[in-house]
N, C-alpha and C positions, 0 to 999 in steps of 0.2 A: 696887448690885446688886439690895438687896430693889426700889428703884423699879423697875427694869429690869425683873423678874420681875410686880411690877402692874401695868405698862403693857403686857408681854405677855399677858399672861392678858386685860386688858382687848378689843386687837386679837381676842385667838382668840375671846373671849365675843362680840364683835360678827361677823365673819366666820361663826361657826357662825350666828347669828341670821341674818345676810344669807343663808346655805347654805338654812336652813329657809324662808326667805322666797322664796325664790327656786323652791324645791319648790313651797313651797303655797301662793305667791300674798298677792301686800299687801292688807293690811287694810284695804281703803280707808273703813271706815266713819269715821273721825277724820278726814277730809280732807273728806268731802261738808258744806257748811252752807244750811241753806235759811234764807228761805223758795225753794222752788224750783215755777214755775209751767206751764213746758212746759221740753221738751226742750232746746232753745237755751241754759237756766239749766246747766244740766248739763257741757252740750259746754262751756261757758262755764269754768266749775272745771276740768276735764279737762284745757284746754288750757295752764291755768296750770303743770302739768309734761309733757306728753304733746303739745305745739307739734310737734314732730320725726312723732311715730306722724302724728299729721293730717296735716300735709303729705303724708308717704309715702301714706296711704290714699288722697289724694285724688290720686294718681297710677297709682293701678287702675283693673282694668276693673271691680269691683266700685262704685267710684263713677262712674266717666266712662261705663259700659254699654257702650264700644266698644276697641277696640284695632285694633293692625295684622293684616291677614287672616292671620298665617303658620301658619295652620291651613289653608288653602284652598289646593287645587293650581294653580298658575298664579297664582297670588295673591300669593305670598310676598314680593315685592319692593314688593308697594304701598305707599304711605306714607299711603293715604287708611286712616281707622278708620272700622273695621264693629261692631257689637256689637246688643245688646238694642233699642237704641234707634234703628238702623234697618237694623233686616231683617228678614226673617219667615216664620212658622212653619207650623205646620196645626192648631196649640190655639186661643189666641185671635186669632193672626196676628200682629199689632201693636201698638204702643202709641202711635204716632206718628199714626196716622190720624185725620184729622178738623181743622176751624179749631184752630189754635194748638194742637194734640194735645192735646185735651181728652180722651182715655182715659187720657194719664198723672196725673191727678187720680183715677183707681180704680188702675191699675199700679203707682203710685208708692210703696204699701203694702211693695213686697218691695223698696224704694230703703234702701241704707242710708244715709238722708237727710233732710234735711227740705226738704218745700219744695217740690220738682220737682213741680210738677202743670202744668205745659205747655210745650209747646218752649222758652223761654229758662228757664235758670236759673243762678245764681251760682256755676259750681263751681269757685272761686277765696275763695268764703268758709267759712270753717274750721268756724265756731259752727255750719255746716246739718251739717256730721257727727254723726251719729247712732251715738256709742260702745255705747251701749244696748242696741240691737237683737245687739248682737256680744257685750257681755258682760255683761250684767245676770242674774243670777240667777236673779232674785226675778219678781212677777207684773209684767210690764214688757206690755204687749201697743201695737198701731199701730193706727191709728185704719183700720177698712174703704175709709176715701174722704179723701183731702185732705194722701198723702202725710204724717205727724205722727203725733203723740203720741196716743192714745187718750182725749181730755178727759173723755171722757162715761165710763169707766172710771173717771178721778179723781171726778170729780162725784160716781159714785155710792158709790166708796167701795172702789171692789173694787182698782181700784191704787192704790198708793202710790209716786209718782215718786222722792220720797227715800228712800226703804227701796231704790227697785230702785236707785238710783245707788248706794247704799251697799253693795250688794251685788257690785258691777260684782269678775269674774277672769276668768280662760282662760276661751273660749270652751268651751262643753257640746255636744253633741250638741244639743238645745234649742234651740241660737244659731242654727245655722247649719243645723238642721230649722228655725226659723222661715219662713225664705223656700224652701229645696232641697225642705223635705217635700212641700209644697204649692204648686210652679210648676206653673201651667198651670191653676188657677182651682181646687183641690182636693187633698185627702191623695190621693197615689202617683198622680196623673194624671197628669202627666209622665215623671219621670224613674223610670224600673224600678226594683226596690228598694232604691228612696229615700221611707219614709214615718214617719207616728206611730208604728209598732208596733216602731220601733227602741229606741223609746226605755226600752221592756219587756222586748224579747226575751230569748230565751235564745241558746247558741250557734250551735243548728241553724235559728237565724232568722238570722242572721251573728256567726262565730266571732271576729270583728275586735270587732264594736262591740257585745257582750252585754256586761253587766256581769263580773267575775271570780266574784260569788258566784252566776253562772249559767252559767258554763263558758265565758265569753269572755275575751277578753283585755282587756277594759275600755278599748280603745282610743279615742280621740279625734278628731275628723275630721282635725286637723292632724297627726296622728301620722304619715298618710301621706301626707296635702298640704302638704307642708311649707312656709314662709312666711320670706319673707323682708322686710322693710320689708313688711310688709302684705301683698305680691304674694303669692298662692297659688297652689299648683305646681295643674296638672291640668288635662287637654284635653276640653272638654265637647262632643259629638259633635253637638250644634246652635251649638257659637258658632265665631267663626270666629278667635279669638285666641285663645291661652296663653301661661303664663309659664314652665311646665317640665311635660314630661309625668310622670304619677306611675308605676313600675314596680313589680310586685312583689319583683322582684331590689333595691330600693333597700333591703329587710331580709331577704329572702331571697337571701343568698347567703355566699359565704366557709363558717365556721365553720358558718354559721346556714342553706346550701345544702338546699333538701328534697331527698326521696325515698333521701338517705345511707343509711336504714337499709331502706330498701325492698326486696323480694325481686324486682322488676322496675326494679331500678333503671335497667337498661342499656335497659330495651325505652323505659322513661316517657322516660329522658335524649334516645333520638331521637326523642321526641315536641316538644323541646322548640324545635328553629328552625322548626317550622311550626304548633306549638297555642300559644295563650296561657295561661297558669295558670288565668285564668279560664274558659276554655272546658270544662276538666273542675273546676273547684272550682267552678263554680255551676250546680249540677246543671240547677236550677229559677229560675225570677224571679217576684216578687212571691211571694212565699208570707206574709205575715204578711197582707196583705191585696191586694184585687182592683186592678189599674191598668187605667187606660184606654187600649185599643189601637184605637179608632177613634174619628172623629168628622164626623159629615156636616152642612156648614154648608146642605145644600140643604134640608133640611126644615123650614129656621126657617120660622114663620109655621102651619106644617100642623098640622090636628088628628088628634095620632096617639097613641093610648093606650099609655100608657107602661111598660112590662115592668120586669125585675126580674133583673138576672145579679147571680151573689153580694152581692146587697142592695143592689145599687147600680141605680138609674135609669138606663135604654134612652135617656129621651125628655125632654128639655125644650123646650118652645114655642119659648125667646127663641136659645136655642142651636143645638136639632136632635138628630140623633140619634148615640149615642153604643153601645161595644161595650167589653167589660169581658172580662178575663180573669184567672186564678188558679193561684198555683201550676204555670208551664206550663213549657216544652223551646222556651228561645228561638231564634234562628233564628242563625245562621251568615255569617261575612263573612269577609275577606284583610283586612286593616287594616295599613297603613303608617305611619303616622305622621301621614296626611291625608286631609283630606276632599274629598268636589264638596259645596257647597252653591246654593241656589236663592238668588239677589241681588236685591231690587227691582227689577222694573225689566229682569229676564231675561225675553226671549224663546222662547217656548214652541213649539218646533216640529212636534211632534207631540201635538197636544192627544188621539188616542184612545188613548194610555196614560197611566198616571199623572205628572204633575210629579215627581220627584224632591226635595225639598227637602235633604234630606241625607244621605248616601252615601258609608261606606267609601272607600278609596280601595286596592287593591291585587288582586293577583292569585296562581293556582299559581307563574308565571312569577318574582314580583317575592322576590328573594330576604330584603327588608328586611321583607317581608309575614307577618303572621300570621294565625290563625284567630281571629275573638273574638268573642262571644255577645252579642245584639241585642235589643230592643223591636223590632216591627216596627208602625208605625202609621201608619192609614190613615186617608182622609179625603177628601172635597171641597169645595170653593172659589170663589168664582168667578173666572172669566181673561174680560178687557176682548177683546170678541169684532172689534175691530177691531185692539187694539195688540197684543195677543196676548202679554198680560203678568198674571199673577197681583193682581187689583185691590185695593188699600187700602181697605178698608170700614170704615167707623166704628160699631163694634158698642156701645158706652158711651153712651149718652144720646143712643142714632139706635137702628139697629136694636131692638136690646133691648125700645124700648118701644114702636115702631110696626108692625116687623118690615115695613116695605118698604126693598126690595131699591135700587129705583132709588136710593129717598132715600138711603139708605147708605151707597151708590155714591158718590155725588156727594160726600157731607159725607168722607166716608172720602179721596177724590181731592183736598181744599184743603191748603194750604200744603205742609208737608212729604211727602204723598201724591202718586200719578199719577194724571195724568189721568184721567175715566171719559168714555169717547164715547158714552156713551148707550145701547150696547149689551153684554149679558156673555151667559157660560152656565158652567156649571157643569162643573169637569173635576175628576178624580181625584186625590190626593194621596197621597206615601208617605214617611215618613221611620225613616233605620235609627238609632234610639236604644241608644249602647253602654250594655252593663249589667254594670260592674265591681264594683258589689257585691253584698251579700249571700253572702257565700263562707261554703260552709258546711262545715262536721266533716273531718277529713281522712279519718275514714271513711264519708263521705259522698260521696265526691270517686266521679266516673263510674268505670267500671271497663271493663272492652276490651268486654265484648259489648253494653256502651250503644252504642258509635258504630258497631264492629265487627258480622260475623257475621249480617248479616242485617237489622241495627237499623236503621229510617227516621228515626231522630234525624239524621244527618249525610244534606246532597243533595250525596252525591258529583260528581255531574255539573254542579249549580252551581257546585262550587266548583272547576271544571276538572279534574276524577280522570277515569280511565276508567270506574272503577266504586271497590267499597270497596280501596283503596292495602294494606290487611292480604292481600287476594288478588291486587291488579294490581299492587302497586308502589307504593311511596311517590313522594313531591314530586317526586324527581330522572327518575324514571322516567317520570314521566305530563308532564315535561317535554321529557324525549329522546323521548318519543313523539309528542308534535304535532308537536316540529320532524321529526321522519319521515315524519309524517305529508303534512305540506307538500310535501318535497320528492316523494315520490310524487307526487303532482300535479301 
């Protein structure tokens, strides 16, 4: 019996340890040995228990760049993969452009990879995973060019490769701001607020991801993307796959349902099959700092003196020109579940309006549709004035440094690029960037006379209303109306 009672006590002293462990994460510093000289040494240890996690990563679109279109309307059946690495945008456009996609030797920095710097690469071999970038702690930084490990970092002293492998837990806000903060060549240039100043804020910066000892809920990125074998949930309104969309009902609801103790309960509740939570919990976007809402690739080359919106630069030579904004009242869409996106290689019909690159997908009409708050960014590009197709230019070690166009053209249109006929010109770009974070204070959340009453926050009339729905009728109405309207006619 006394045995019986040490060997239980033993099980429960180990199981509580395994409990703690499991909270706060293994200790990996007693498993890392060096000497260890790049990255590959690391992955190399890693995989002596962690074989199973690499395989699975290297079956995302976080490694492979592409998945199946079922984000794209009319898409969803394809079995060809689209992703980062070929299709394209209105920031830098591409990465594939150029002999052998020699931009992905500078792209390849936000790879979590080693290696990829030109169209072929091994992603069948386990040691180019790069666990690092994902969960290292400590001063881990990528090297600006060559795809890798930062050497010149090690060189000088400022990293320390086995300290950061030693430090490797759950990914931080940190991780996964490494690459999210700064897509699109810059803090908050891309994605609406998604930038450095999260990693400070307090709650009225986003009440998800402040810390607790600043009024946030010290949330996680995975907290709401949740992951499965590596796959991470949530549908990014420029790519054209996902693995599960993220909702806020996936924690708000049941027991944990908002607006229960609200004195408008009944009025917000039929707000809720046609507004998205975000539409009134994110008052504003970008508030921690300025993002970039345009970009005009026609100016590269011109000598244009260069201004100043919220400290940020109008004008770059190798770039063009650029339009910044802060703290603003994003713009408004019907959102299904899907998008139109702009494909390689698309047809451009009407070149005197803007291209569309990517684009809501829904309507008044569409009942699965809701309202949800947008980046709107602008831009131009050039379209092959004969194919009439959005051209591949190779801006990395072509443009950049000679800034002609032709040459560009042409290097930008080899291998995996289209054609350039010899002729372009420059058309308009537009893409609607969703902006589901930054959710700010619940008393912070819009209140009826923001959209209502008067307010030009809301373009009723784009969004299919007859005018403001608090005076003409809600969704059902302004839907029984057009159909009446038809038949009248």
């Amino acid at each position: 019996m006394k045995g019986f009672l040490i060997a239980a006590v033993s099980v429960s002293a180990v199981m509580l340890q395994m409990a703690s462990i499991s909270i706060a994460g293994v200790d990996h510093s007693e498993f890392v040995t060096g000497p260890l000289k790049e990255g590959r040494d690391v992955t190399k240890q890693c995989l002596e228990c962690h074989d199973k996690q690499a395989a699975d990563f290297m079956k995302t679109t976080h490694w492979n760049w592409k998945g199946t279109p079922n984000h794209v309307k009319g898409m969803e059946k394809s079995s060809k993969e689209y992703g980062k690495f070929n299709m394209i945008n209105n920031f830098c456009t591409t990465v594939f452009n150029g002999k052998d996609a020699l931009p992905m030797e500078s792209c390849g920095k936000c790879h979590a990879g080693y290696g990829w710097t030109r169209s072929t690469f091994d992603h069948k071999d386990k040691t180019r995973v790069d666990c690092l970038v994902c969960h290292a702690q400590k001063n881990y930084e990528r090297a600006a060019v060559g795809c890798d490990i930062d050497q010149s970092a090690i060189k000088k002293g400022s990293m320390n490769i086995e300290a950061a492998a030693k430090s490797v837990a759950k990914p931080g806000l940190q991780n996964c701001g490494y690459c999210h903060f700064y897509g699109g060549g810059g803090d908050n240039v891309k994605s609406p607020g998604l930038d450095s100043t999260l990693l400070n804020g307090d709650k009225f910066r986003d009440v998800h991801m402040a810390k607790k000892e600043k009024g946030g809920a010290g949330l996680l990125c995975q907290d709401c993307h949740k992951t499965t074998d590596h796959k991470i949930s949530g549908a990014s309104s420029m790519m054209a796959h996902y693995d599960a969309h993220v909702e806020c009902t996936d924690c708000h609801s049941g027991t944990k349902a908002p607006h229960q103790k609200s004195k408008n309960k009944a009025i917000i509740d039929k707000h809720v099959s046609s507004v998205a939570c975000q539409t009134c919990h994110i008052p504003t976007i970008s508030r921690g700092q300025a993002t970039k809402v345009g970009w005009w690739w026609s100016d590269v080359g011109k000598n244009i003196e260069p201004k100043e919106e919220f400290d940020m630069e109008t004008f770059m030579k190798k770039k063009g020109t650029f339009k910044w904004n802060m703290n603003y009242v994003p713009a408004y869409a019907w959102y299904n579940g899907k998008i139109e996106r702009y494909m390689v290689g698309d047809k451009i019909k009407d070149h005197s309006k803007p291209v569309v690159i990517t684009k809501p997908i829904g309507d008044i009409k569409d009942k699965t549709a809701k309202i949800y708050p947008y980046k709107i960014f602008l831009g131009s590009q050039p379209m092959d004035s004969k194919f009439k197709y959005l051209n591949t230019f190779q801006q990395y070690e072509s443009l950049w440094k000679h800034y002609n166009w032709d040459k560009a053209l042409k290097d930008g249109g080899q291998d995996l690029g289209l054609p350039y006929s010899g002729k372009f010109q420059f058309v308009n770009t537009i893409a609607w960037l969703s902006a589901p974070h930054e959710v700010a204070p619940k008393e912070n959340a819009l209140q009826c006379g923001e959209c209502h009453m008067g307010s030009k926050r809301m373009d009723w009339a784009a969004l299919g209303y007859k005018g403001d729905p608090m005076q003409n009728g809600g969704r059902s109405f302004a839907v029984e109306h057009k159909k009446s309207s038809k038949k009248k006619r």
